[in-house]
Structure formats: structure tokens, C-alpha cells
C-alpha positions, 0 to 999 in steps of 0.5 A: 470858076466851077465845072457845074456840069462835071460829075457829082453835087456841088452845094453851098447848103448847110451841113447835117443838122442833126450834128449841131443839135447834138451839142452847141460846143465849138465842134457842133457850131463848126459845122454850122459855120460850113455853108461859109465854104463850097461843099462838094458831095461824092457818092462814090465810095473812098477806099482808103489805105486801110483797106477800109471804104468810106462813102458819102464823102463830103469835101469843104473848099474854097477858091481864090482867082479864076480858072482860065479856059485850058484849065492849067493854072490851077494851084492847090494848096494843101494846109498844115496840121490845124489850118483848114480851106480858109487860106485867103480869106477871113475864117467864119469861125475865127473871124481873123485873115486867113492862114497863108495871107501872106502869101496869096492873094492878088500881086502876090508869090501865090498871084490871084490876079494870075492862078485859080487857088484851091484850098480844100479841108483835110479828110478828117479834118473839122472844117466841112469835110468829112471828119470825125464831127460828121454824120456817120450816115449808118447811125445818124451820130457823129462818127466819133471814133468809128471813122476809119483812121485816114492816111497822108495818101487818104487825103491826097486821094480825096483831093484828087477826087475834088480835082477830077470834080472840078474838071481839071486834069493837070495842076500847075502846082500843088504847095503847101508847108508842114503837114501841107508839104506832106501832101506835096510830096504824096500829090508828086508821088502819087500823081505825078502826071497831074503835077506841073510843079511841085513846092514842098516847104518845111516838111519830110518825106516821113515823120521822125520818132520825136515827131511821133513822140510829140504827137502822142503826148498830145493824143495822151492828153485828150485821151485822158481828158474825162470829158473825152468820153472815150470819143463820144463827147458830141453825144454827150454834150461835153468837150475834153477842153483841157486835154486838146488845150495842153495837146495844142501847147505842147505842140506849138512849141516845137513851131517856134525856136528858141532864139524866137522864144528868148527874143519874143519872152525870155524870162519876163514876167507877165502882168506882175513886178515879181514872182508870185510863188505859186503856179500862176502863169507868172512869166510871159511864155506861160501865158502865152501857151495858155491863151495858144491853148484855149482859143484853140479848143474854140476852132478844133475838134479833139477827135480830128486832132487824134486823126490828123496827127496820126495820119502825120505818123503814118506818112512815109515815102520810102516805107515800101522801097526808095524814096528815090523809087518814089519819084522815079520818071517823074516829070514834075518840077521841085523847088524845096524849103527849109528853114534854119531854125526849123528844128521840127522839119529840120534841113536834113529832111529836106535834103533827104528829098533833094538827093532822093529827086536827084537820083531820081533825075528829077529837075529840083531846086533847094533853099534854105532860108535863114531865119530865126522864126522856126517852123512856123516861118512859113507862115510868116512874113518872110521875104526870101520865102516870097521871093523864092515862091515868086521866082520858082512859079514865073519861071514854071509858069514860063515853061508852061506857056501861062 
């Protein structure tokens, strides 16, 4: 259920034309595919952590379930680094399930039978909302580069604006895992009287320097792409497909874990009964990483890779005080995640933001799931997962009389 008489435009119309003219790339064809997703259009100005503002925001979401008449059984779910709004159903632009199927749906952790789901795309994301693909309305061009640079609160404030739109004042749970448990952490942090409970799941209050590091590999290898053209690749007709391909291998590495890759691979050869001596994609992981690569470029913008990824960099609790300090008097309800094999968001991080809630006098549960999967468990089917999403909502749900 949608609010339609709640402050600003809700449309299920195409997006800026003049975007996809300009080239018939997978970016330009993204924003075709928008009208698949509910666009809501604010003509407030953003102001952003930066200082900077941003005007005509637009935010591309979808719904799962309905909304009851008090309006408190809204769930939010905030996507990881390249997922989008299509949590729960078929993706327009890739045509498979989508991203966290697993979990929601009717009957199940994430019930559909039961919540009203939210699930909007990231400010500087490539999905519909407002990105570096968009129409910079001062020029009639895609922003490229000159969209301000956006931050985890950035994000968390152009949600809230969607919330506020929608004509939901507290949410029953915001969720989410990786960069999504960002956006958990910041919604608690930021909103917290807009925030029942709160379910942050392989994920840190900050961005750890390897993070970091990763990170920029990946952002050196669009940069050094010549079809970057130093971010202006839509005007151009042109799409640094290599340098976003080698960014997404290196990246989806340090998703999985190495019990995962020697089980899934090892060393076996692909296609072949021996080695060929050259550099071929000769073993299995090589062309594994080559496929991850090149369907990504089909679904991703290059320009919002550099934004989202930074935003990651950027993201910590404690940079101004405590990290305790950033949750003091909250009256949300925690239940945190980690997993084992998770050597991206490692365990540590998560009792970081255990101890920080604690002395914080938060009301907070902690799990660590074994498993071998690695960061990516999350997405996976994995049922001490389900089991502890399930019973950390019905127990919260009982609380809050739903």
C-alpha cells in the first residue's frame, strides 16, 4: 500500500529519455528498464554530508506485502554494494530471482504474509535512483563525475525521505547485510526513534584499511580503463567494460572464503584434460572470475561502482566520539550476525558493535554462524541464518503487539 496523498510524486513512468539516447550501453539501457520499479521524486533539496545539496532527487523502490492500518509493520531492507531494490522479485535487468530470495517472501525470516517490505536502490546507485547515470538537470548530460560524492548517512537520509513519503513514521526493522548492515547501523544511529529493531548482518561500524584497499584496486582499474574517459563514457558512447570487469573479480573474492574456493575449485582444470601453457583461463577459479566479471558490466554502472565503494570508505560510527556514544539512549532492539568464514566483515567488527550497544545499555543479541561460505553466507541458503531472523522478528513482533 502506498500513501498517494502523502508529500511529493510517485510515478511508475519512464525515466529521462535523454539519458538512454546517449548511448545504448548497459548503463543507458538500466535506466530504461526503471519504470519495472515504483520512482519516488522529491523536490526538496538533499543536503548531504559534504556540505553539498542535491536537488531532484529521484529514489527507485519496490514493495513486497501490505502495509497494516497503524502502519507499523514496515520492514526496510537495505542492499549490499551492487545489489539494487529487487530483493524479491525477478530483476528487469538481469531476468533471475531476486537477491535476498532466500530470505523474504511469504512464510519466510522476512514473512510477506505478514510485513510490508521496502527495498529502495542506494543514492548513487544505477537502478533508478539518482546516480551518476542520471540527468544532471543543470546540463541535460548524465552527472558523471560532477554528482557530488554520497556517504553511508547520505543514503540512510535519502531512505528516511522515502519513509517520511510513504507516510510511515517508525519502522518495525531496518535489515540488511554488508554494505546493507551499514545502513542498519547508521538508520539505528541516526533514527533511532524510527527504528523498532534493528538486524545488522556481516557488517562493521567502519571500513577496515584492507577494505579500503581493495577498494581501490578496483577503483584503479576502472580509472585506468581508456574507455573511462575520465567519467564521461555515456557522452561518449563508450563503457570501460574491462577495468569494472577486473574491479568486480577482485572484489568477489573477498566474498568467498577459501575452504569455499578449494571445495567449489581447487585446482581443477577447466574444459581441458591438461595445462595449456599460456594464460588461457586453464583452471576452473579463472574462469569462474572471468564469467563473475563480464556479466557484471551488463547490470552495472562504472561511475556508481566509484561512488558506492567510497561511500563504504567513508562509512564510520565512531569518527566523531564513541562508538558506544552512537547509540547512547537508543531504544532499538539488536540482533548481530556474523559469520565465521567471513574474513571481509570478520567477527571482531561484529563484537565491536556488541560491546559499543552493551555499554551503551542497548537490549542486543549476538550470533555467529558457522559456516564455511564466507561473506557471502548472507545470501545464501543457510539455516541458522533463517532461524535467527525468524526468531529475532516474532520475538520483537510480540513486543510490539504485531
Amino acid at each position: 500500500m502506498i500513501d498517494r496523498n502523502a508529500p511529493g510524486r510517485f510515478t511508475l513512468g519512464a525515466m529521462n529519455e535523454a539519458t538512454i539516447e546517449l548511448s545504448t550501453n548497459a548503463a543507458a539501457r538500466r535506466e530504461a528498464d526503471a519504470p519495472h520499479s515504483l520512482v519516488a521524486e522529491f523536490a526538496a533539496p538533499l543536503t548531504l554530508e559534504s556540505g553539498q545539496s542535491l536537488s531532484g532527487l529521484r529514489i527507485a523502490y519496490q514493495t513486497y506485502g501490505t502495509l497494516n492500518a497503524e502502519k507499523s509493520n514496515a520492514i526496510l531492507v537495505c542492499h549490499a554494494l551492487t545489489g539494487d531494490q529487487h530483493v524479491a522479485n525477478v530483476s528487469p535487468v538481469t531476468g533471475k530471482p531476486g537477491w535476498w530470495t532466500t530470505m523474504v517472501g511469504p512464510g519466510k525470516p522476512i514473512d510477506t504474509d505478514r510485513f510490508f517490505i521496502i527495498c529502495s536502490n542506494v543514492l548513487g546507485g544505477c537502478m533508478g535512483t539518482t546516480g551518476p547515470a542520471s540527468t544532471n538537470p543543470a546540463t541535460g548530460e548524465p552527472y558523471g563525475l560532477d554528482l557530488p560524492l554520497v556517504t553511508i548517512r547520505d543514503m540512510v537520509d535519502a531512505q528516511a525521505m522515502l519513509i517520511d513519503h510513504l507516510g510511515i513514521e517508525s519502522l518495525f526493522c531496518v535489515a540488511g547485510g554488508s554494505m546493507g548492515g551499514m545502513q542498519v547501523l547508521q538508520w539505528a544511529a541516526r533514527h533511532p526513534d524510527r527504528v523498532f529493531c534493528a538486524l545488522p548482518i556481516a557488517t562493521a561500524h567502519k571500513h577496515s584499511a584492507q577494505n579500503i584497499a581493495f577498494h581501490e584496486v578496483g577503483r584503479q582499474a576502472i580509472t585506468a580503463d581508456p574507455d573511462w574517459r575520465q567519467g564521461r563514457y555515456l557522452v561518449e558512447g563508450s563503457t570501460p567494460r574491462k577495468g569494472l570487469a577486473v574491479a568486480r573479480m577482485a572484489a568477489h573474492i573477498t566474498y568467498l572464503s577459501e575452504p569455499a574456493l578449494q571445495t567449489k575449485f581447487g585446482r581443477n582444470l577447466q574444459d581441458r584434460d591438461a595445462r595449456t601453457f599460456g594464460f588461457d583461463a586453464d583452471f576452473q577459479i579463472e574462469s569462474y572470475l572471468r564469467h563473475q566479471g563480464a556479466s557484471f558490466v551488463e547490470r552495472f554502472d562504472a561511475n556508481s561502482y566509484l561512488y558506492v565503494t567510497r561511500a563504504m570508505d567513508y562509512f564510520d560510527l565512531a569518527a566523531d566520539g564513541t562508538l558506544a556514544g552512537a547509540f547512547q539512549g537508543t531504544k532499538t532492539r539488536f540482533c548481530v550476525v556474523s559469520f565465521t568464514s567471513d574474513w571481509l566483515f570478520p567477527t571482531e567488527g561484529s563484537r565491536q558493535v556488541v560491546h559499543a550497544l552493551n555499554a551503551a545499555a542497548a537490549n542486543v543479541s549476538f550470533v555467529e554462524i558457522a559456516t564455511d561460505k564466507g561473506h557471502d553466507a548472507f545470501l545464501l541458503e543457510v539455516p541458522e541464518l533463517f532461524a535467527t531472523t525468524k526468531g529475532f522478528l516474532d520475538s520483537a513482533a510480540k513486543v510490539r503487539g504485531l
